[in-house]
N, CA and C atoms of all chains as a GROMACS GRO file, in nm:
protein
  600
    1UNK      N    1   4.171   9.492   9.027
    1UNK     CA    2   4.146   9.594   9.129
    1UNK      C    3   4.194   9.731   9.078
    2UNK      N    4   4.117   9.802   9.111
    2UNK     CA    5   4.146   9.994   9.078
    2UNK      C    6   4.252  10.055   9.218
    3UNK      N    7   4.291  10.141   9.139
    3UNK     CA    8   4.411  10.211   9.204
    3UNK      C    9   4.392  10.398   9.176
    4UNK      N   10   4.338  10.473   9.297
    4UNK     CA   11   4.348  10.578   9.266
    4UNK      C   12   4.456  10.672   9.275
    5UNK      N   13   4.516  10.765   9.227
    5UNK     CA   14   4.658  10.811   9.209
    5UNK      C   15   4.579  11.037   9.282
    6UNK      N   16   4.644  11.025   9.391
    6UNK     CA   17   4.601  11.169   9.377
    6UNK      C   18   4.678  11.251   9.452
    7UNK      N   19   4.729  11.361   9.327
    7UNK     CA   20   4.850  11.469   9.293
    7UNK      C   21   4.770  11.650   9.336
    8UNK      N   22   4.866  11.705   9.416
    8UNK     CA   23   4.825  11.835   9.418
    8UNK      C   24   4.936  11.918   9.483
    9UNK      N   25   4.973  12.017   9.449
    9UNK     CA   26   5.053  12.070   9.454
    9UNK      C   27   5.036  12.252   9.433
   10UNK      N   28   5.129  12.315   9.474
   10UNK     CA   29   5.107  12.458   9.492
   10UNK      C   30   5.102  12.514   9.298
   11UNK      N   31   5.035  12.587   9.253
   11UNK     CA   32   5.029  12.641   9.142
   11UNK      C   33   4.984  12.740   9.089
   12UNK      N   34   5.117  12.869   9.081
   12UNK     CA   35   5.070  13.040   9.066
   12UNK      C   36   4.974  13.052   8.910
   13UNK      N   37   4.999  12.948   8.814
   13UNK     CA   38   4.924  12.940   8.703
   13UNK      C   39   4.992  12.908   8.604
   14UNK      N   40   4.916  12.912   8.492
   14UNK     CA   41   4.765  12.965   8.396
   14UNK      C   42   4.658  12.879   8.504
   15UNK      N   43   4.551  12.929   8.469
   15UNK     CA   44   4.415  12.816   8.522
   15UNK      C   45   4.348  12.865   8.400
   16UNK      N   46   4.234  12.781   8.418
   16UNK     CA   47   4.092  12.758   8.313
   16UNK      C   48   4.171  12.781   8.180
   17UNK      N   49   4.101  12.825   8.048
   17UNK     CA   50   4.142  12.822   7.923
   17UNK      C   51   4.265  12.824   7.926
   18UNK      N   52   4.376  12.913   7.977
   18UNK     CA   53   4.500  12.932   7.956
   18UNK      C   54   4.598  12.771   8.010
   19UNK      N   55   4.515  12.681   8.130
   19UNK     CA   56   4.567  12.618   8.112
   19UNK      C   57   4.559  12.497   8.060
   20UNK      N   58   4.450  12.537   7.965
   20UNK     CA   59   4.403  12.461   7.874
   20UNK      C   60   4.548  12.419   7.771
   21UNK      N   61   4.536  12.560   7.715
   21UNK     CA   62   4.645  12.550   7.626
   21UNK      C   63   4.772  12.515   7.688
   22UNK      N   64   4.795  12.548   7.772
   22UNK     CA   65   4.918  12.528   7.830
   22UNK      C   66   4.964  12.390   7.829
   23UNK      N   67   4.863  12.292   7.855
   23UNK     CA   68   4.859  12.161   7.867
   23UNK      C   69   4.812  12.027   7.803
   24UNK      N   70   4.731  12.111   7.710
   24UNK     CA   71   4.630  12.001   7.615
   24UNK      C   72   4.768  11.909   7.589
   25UNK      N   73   4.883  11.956   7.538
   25UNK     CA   74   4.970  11.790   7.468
   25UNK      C   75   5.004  11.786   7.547
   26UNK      N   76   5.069  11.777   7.670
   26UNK     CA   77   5.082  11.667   7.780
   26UNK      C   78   4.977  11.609   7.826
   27UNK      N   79   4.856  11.601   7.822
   27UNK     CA   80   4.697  11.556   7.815
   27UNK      C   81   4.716  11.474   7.719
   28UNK      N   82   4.734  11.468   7.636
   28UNK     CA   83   4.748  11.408   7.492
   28UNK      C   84   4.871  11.237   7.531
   29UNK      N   85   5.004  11.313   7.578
   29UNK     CA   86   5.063  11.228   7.587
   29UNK      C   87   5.043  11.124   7.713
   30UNK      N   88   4.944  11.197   7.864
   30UNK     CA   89   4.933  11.120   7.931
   30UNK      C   90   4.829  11.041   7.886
   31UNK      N   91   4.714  11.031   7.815
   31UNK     CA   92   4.660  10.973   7.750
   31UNK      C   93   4.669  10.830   7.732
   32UNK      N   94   4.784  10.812   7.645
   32UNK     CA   95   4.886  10.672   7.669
   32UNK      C   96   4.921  10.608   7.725
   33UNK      N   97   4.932  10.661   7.878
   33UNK     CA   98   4.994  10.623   7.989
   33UNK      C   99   4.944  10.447   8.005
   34UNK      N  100   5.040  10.355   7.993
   34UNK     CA  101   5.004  10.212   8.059
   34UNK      C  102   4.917  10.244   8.167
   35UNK      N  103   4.817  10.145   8.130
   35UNK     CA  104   4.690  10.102   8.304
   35UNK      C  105   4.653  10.260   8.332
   36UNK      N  106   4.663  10.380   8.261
   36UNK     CA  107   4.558  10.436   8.310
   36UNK      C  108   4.435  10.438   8.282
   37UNK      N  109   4.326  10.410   8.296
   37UNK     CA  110   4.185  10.411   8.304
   37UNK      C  111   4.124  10.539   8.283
   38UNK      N  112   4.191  10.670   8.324
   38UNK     CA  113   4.139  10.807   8.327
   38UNK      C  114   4.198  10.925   8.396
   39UNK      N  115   4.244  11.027   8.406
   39UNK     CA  116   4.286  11.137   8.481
   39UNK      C  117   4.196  11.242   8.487
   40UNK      N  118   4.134  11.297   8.591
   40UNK     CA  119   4.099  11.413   8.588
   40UNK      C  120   4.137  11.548   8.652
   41UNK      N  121   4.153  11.631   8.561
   41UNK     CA  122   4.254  11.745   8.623
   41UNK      C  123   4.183  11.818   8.688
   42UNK      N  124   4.272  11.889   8.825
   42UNK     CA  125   4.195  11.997   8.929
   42UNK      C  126   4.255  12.141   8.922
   43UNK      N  127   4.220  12.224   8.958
   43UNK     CA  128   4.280  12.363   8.947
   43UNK      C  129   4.202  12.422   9.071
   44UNK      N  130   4.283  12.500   9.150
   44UNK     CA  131   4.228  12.656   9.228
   44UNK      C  132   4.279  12.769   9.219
   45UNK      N  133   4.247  12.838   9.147
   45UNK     CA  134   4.306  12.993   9.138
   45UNK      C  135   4.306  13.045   9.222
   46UNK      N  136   4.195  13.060   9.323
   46UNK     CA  137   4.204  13.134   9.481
   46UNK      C  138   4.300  13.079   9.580
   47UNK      N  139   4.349  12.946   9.555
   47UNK     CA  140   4.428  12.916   9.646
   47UNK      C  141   4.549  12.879   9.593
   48UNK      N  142   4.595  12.877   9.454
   48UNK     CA  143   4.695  12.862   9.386
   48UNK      C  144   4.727  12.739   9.425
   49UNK      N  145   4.668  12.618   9.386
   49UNK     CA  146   4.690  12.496   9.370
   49UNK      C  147   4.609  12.434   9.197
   50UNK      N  148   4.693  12.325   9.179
   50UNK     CA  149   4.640  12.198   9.064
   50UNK      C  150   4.642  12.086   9.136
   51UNK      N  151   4.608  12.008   9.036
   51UNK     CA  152   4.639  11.876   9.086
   51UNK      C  153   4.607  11.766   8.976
   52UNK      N  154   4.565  11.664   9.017
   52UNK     CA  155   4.546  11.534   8.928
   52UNK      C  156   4.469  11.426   8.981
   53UNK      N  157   4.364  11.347   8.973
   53UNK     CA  158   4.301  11.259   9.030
   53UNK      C  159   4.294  11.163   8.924
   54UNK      N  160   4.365  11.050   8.964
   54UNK     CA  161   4.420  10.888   8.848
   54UNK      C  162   4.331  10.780   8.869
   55UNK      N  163   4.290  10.721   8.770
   55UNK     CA  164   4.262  10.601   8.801
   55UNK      C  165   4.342  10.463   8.752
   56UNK      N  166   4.390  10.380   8.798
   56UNK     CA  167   4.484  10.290   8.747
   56UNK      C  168   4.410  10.139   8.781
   57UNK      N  169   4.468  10.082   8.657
   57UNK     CA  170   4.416   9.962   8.660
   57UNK      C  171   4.504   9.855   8.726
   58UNK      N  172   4.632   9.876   8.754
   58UNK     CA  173   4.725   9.816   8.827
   58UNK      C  174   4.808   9.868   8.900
   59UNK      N  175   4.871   9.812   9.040
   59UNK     CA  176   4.961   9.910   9.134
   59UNK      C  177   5.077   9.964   9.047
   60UNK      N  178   5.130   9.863   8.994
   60UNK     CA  179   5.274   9.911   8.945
   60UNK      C  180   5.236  10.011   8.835
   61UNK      N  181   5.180  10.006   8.755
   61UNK     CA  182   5.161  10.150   8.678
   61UNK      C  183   5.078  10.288   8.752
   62UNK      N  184   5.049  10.251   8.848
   62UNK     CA  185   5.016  10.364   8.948
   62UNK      C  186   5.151  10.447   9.013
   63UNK      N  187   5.251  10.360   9.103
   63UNK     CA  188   5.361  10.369   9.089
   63UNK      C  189   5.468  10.442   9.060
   64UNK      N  190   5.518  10.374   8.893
   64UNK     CA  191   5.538  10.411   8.809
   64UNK      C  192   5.555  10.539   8.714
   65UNK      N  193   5.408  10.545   8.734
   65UNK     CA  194   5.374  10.730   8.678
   65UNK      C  195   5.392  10.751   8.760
   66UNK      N  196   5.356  10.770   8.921
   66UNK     CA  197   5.438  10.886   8.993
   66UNK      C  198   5.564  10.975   9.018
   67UNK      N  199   5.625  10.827   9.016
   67UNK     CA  200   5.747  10.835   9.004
   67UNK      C  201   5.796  10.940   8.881
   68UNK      N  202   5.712  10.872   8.724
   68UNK     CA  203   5.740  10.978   8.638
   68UNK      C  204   5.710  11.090   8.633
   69UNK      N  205   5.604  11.146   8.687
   69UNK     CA  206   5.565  11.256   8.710
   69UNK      C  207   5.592  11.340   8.784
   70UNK      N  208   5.671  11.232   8.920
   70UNK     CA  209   5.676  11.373   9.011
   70UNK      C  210   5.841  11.419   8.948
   71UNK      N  211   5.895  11.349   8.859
   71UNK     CA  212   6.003  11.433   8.830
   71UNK      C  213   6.011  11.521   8.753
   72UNK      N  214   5.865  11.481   8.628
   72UNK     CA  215   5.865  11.569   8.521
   72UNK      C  216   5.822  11.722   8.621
   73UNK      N  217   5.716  11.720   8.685
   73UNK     CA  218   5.666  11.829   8.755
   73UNK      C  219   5.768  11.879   8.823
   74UNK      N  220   5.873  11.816   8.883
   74UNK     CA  221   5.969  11.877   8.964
   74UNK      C  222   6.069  11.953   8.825
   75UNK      N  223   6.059  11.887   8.720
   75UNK     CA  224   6.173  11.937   8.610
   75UNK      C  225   6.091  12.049   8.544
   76UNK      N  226   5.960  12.062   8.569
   76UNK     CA  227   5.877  12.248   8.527
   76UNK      C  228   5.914  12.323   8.646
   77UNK      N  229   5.941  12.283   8.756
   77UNK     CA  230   5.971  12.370   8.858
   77UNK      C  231   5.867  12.356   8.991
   78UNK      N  232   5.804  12.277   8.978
   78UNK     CA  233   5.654  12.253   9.092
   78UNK      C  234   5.737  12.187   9.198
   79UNK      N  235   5.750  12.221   9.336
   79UNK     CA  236   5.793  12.159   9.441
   79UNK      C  237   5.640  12.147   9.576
   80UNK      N  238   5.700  12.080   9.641
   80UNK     CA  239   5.589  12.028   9.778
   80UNK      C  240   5.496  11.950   9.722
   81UNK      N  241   5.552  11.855   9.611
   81UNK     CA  242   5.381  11.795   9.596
   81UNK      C  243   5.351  11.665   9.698
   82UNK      N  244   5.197  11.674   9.690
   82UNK     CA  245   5.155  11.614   9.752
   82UNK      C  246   5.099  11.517   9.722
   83UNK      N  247   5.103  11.303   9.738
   83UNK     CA  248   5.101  11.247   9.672
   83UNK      C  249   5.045  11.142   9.755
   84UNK      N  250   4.927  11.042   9.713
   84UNK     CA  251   4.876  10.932   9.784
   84UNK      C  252   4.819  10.814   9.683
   85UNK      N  253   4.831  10.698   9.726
   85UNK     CA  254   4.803  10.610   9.643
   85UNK      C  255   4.699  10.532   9.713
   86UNK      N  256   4.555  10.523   9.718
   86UNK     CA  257   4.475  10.435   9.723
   86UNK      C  258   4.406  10.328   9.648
   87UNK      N  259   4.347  10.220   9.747
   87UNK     CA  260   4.268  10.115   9.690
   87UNK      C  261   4.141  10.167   9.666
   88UNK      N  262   4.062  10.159   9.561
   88UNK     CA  263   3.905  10.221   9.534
   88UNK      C  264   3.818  10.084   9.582
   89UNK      N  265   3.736  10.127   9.676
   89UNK     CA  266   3.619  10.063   9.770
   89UNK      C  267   3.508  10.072   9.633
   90UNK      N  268   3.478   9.919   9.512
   90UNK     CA  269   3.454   9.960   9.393
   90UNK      C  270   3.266   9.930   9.476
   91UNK      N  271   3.248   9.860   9.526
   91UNK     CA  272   3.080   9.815   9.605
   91UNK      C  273   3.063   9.953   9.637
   92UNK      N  274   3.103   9.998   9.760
   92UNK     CA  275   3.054  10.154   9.794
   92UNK      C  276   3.046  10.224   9.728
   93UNK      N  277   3.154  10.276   9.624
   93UNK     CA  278   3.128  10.350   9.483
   93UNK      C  279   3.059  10.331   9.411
   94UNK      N  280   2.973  10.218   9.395
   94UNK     CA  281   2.864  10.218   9.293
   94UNK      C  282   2.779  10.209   9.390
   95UNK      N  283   2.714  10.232   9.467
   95UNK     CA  284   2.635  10.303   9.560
   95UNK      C  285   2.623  10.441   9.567
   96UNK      N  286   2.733  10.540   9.573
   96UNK     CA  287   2.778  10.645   9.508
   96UNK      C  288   2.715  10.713   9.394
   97UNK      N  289   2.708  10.577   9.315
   97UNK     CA  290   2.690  10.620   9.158
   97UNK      C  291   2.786  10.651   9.007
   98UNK      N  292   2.891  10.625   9.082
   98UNK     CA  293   3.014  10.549   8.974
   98UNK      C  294   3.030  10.414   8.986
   99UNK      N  295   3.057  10.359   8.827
   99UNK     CA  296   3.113  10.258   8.815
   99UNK      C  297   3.231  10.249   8.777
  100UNK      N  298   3.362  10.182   8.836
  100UNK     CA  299   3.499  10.191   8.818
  100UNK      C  300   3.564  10.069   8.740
  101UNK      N  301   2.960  12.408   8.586
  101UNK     CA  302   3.068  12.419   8.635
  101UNK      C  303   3.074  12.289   8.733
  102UNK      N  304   3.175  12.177   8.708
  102UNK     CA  305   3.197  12.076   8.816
  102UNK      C  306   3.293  12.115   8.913
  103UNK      N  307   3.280  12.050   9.017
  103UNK     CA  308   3.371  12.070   9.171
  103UNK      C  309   3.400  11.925   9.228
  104UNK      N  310   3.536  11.908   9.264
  104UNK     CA  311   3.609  11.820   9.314
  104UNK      C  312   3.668  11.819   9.455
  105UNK      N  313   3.574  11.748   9.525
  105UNK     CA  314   3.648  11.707   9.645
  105UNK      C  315   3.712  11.636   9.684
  106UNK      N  316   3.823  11.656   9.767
  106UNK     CA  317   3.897  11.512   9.805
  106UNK      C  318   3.947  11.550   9.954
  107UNK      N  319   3.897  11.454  10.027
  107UNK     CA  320   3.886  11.408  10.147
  107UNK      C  321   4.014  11.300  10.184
  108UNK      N  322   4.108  11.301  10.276
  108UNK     CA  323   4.163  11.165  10.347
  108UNK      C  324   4.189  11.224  10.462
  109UNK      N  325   4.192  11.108  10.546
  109UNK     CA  326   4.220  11.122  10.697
  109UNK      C  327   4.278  10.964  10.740
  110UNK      N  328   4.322  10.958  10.874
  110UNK     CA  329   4.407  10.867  10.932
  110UNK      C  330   4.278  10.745  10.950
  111UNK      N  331   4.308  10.644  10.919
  111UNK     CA  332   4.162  10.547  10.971
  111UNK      C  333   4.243  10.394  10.978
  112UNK      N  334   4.233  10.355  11.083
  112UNK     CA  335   4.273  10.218  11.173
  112UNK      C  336   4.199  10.099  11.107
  113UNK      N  337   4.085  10.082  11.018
  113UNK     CA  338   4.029  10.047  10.991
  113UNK      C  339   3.876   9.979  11.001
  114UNK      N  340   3.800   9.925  10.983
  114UNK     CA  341   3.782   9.774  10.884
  114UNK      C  342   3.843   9.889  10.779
  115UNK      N  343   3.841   9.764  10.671
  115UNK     CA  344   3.882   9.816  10.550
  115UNK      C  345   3.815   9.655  10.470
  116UNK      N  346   3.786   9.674  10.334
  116UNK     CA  347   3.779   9.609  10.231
  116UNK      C  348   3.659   9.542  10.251
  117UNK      N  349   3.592   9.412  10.259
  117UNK     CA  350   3.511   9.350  10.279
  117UNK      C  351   3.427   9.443  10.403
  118UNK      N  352   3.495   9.425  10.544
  118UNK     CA  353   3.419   9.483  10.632
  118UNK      C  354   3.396   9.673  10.629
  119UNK      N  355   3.470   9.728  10.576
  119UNK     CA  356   3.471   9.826  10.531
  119UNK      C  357   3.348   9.835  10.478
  120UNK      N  358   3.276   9.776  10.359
  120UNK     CA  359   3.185   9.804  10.272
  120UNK      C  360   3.047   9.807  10.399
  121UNK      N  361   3.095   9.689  10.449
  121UNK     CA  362   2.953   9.641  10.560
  121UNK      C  363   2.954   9.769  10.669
  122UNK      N  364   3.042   9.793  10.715
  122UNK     CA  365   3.006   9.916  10.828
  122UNK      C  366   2.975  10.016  10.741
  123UNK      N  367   2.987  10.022  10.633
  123UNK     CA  368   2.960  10.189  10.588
  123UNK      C  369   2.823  10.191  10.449
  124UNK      N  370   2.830  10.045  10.409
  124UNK     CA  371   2.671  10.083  10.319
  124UNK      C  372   2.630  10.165  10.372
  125UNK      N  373   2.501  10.158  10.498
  125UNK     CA  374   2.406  10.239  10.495
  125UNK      C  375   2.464  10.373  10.459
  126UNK      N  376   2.558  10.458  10.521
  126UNK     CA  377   2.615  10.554  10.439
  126UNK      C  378   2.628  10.582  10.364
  127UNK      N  379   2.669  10.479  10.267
  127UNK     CA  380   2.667  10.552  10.125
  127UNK      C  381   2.532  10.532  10.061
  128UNK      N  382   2.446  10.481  10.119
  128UNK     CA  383   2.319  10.468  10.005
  128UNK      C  384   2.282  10.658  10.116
  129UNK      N  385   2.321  10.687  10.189
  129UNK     CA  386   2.286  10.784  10.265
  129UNK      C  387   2.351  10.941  10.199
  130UNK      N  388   2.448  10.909  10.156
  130UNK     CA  389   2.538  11.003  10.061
  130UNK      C  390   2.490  10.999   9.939
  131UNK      N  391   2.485  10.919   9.917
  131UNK     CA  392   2.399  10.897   9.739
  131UNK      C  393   2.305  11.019   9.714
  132UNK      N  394   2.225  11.030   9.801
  132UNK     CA  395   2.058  11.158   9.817
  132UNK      C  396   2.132  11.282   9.780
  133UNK      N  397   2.274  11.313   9.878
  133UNK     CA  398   2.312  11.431   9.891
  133UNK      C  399   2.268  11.528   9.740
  134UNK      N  400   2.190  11.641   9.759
  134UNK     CA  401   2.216  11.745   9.692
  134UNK      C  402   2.314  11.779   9.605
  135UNK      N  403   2.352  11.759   9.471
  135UNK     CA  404   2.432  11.829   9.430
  135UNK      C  405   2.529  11.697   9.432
  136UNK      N  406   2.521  11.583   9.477
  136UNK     CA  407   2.650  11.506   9.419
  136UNK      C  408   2.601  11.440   9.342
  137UNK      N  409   2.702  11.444   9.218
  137UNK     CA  410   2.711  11.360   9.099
  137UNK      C  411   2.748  11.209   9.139
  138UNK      N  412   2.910  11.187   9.166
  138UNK     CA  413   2.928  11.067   9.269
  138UNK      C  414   3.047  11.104   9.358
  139UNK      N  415   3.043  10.979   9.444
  139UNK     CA  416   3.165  10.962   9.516
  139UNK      C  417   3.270  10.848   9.501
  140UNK      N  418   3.360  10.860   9.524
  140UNK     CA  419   3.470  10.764   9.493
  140UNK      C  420   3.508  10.725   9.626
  141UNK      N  421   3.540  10.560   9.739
  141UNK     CA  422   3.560  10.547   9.860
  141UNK      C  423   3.686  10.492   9.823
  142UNK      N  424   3.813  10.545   9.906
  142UNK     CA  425   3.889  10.507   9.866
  142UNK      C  426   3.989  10.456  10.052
  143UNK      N  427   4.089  10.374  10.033
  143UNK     CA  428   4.118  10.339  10.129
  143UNK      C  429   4.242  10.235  10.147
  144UNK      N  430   4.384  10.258  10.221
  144UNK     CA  431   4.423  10.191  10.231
  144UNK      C  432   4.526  10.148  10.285
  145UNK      N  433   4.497  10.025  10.357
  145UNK     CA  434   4.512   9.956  10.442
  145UNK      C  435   4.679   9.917  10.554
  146UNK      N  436   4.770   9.931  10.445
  146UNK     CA  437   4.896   9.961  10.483
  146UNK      C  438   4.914  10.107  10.524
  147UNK      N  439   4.882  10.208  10.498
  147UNK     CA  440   4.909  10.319  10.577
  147UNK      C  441   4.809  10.379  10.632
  148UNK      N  442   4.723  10.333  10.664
  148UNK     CA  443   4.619  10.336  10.746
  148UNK      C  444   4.581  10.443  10.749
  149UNK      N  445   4.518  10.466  10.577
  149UNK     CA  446   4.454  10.572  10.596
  149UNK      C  447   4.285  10.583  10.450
  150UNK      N  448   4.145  10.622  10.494
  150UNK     CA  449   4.068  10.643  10.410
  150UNK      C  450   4.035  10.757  10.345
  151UNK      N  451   3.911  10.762  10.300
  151UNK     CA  452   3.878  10.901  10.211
  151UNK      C  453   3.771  10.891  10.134
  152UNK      N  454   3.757  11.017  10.026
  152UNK     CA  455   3.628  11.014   9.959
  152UNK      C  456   3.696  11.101   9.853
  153UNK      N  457   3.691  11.082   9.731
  153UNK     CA  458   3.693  11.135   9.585
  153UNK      C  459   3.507  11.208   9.532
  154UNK      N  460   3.493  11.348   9.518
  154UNK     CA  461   3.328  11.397   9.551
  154UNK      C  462   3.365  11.454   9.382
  155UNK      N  463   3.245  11.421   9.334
  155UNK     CA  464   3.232  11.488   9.237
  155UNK      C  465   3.098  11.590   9.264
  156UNK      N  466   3.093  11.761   9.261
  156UNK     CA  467   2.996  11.775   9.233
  156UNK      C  468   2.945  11.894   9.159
  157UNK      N  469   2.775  11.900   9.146
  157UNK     CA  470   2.777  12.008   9.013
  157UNK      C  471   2.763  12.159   9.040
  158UNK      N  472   2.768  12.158   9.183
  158UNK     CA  473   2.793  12.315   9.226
  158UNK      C  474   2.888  12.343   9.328
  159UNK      N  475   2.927  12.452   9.384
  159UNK     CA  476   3.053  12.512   9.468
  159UNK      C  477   2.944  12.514   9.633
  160UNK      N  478   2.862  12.557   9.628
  160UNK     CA  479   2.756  12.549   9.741
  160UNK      C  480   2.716  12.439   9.805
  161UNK      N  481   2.682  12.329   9.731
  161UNK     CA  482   2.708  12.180   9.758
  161UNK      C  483   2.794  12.150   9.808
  162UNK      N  484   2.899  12.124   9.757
  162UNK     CA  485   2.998  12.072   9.804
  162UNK      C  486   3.101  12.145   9.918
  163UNK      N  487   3.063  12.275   9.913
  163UNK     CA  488   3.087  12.332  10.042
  163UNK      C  489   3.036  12.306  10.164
  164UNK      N  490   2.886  12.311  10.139
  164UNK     CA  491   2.758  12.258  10.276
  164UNK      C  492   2.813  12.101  10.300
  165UNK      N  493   2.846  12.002  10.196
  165UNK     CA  494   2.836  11.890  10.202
  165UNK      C  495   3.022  11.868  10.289
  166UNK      N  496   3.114  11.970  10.254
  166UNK     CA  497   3.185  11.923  10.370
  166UNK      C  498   3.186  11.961  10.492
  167UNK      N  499   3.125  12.076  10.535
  167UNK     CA  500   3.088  12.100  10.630
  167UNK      C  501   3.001  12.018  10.741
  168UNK      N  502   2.909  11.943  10.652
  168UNK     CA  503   2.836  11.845  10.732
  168UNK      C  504   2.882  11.711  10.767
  169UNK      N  505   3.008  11.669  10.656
  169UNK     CA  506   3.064  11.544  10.632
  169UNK      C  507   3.176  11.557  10.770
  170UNK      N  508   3.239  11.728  10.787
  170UNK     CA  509   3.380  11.711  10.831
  170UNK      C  510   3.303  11.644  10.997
  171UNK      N  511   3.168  11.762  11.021
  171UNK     CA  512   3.119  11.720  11.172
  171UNK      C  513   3.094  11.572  11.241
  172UNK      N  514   3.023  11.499  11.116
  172UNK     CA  515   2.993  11.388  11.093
  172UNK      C  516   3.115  11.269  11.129
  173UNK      N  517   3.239  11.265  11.048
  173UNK     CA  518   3.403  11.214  11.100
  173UNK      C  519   3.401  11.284  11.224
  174UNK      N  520   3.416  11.389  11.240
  174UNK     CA  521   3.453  11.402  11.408
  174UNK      C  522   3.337  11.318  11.507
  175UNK      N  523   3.249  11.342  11.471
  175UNK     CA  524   3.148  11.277  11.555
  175UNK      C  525   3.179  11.119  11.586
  176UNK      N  526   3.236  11.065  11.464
  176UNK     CA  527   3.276  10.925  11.455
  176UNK      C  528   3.476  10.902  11.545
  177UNK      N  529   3.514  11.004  11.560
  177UNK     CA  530   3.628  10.965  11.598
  177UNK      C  531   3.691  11.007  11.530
  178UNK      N  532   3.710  11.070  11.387
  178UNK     CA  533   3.833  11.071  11.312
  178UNK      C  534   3.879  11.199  11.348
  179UNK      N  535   4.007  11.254  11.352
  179UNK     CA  536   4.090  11.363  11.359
  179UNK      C  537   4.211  11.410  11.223
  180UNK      N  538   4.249  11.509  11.225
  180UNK     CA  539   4.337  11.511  11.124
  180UNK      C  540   4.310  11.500  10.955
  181UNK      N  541   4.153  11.532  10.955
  181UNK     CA  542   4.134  11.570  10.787
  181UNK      C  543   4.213  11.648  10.738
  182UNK      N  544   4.236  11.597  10.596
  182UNK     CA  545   4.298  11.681  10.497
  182UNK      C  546   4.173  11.690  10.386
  183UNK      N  547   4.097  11.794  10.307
  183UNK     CA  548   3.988  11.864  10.246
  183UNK      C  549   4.075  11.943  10.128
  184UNK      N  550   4.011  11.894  10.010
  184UNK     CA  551   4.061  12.066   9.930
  184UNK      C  552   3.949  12.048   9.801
  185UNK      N  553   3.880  12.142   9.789
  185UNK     CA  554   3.779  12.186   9.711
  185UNK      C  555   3.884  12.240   9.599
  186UNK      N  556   3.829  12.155   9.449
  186UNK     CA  557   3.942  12.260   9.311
  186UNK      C  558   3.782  12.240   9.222
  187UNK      N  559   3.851  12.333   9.094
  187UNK     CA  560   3.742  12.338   8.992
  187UNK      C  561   3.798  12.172   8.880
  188UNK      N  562   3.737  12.147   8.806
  188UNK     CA  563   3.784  12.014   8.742
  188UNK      C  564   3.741  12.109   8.556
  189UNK      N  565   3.897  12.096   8.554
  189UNK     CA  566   3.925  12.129   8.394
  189UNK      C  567   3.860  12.022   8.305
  190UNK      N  568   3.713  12.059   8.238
  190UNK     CA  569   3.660  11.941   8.167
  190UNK      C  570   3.734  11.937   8.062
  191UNK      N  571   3.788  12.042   7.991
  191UNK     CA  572   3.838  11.970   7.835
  191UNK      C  573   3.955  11.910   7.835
  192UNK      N  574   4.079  11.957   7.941
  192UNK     CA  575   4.146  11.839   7.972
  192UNK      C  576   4.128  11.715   8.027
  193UNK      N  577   4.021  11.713   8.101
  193UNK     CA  578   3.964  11.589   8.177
  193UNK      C  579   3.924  11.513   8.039
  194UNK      N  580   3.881  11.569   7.926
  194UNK     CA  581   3.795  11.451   7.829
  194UNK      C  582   3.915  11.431   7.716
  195UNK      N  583   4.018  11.485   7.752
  195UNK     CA  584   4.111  11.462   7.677
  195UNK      C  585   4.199  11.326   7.753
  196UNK      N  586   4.207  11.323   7.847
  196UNK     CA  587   4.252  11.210   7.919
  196UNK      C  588   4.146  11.125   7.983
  197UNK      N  589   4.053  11.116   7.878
  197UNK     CA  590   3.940  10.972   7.879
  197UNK      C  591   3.834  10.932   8.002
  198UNK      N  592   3.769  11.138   8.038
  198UNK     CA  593   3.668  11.114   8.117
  198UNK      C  594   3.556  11.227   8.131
  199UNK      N  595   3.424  11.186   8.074
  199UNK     CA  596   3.353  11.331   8.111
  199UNK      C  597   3.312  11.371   8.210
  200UNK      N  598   3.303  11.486   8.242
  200UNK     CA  599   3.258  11.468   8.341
  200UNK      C  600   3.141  11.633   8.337
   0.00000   0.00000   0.00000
């Protein structure tokens, strides 16, 4: 069963290219991450938010990284994040037009 | 340019099996939408709460499309959406193992 992981939080910046660079090797190192399946990163410059949308192949490494993450993010300085862990409905989604 | 929606709200349920059955026709109904790439149904069951993960390929879309979606949940009963439209950083996204 899939496990979606989804992170967002207040963020004055870089966005687009800048936070490209800013971030490509922690991209790199989440990469690695046990049971992740995929991350895709979010950004709003007009509203000064990021975020993160996970896919995990098991609860406990869903979990897990949060846990790790919300400290690393709290140890750059990011506070109020906002954090939910769902089950992915995988039949309706490929109706959708993803396969998970 | 891709756009990311993410949708949750409070939901009592069905969930899982019956979940899929009350809401097919919907999603083969969402599928048509204009401008979506896919959707992700996500949901769950201990904190009683669902949602939708939107991928799509314009800002206009997915604007019209929550606008029509948010009326649509109210119409059904739901209260208390949470919505946030971000841009989706592709080269970090394909760096953590997803194109999009």
């Amino acid at each position: 069963m899939k496990y979606l992981l989804q992170i967002d939080f207040p963020h004055n910046g870089p966005f687009k290219k800048d936070f490209e660079v800013a971030f490509s090797d922690l991209a790199k190192d989440i990469a690695n991450e046990d049971g992740l399946v995929w991350k895709i990163w979010t950004e709003n410059e007009e509203n000064k938010e990021a975020g993160g949308i996970y896919l995990f192949d098991n609860l406990d490494d869903a979990q897990r990284y949060l846990d790790k993450h919300t400290q690393r993010l709290n140890s750059f300085g990011y506070t109020d994040l906002r954090a939910k862990i769902f089950n992915v409905n995988e039949t309706l989604s490929s109706i959708t037009k993803i396969s998970l």
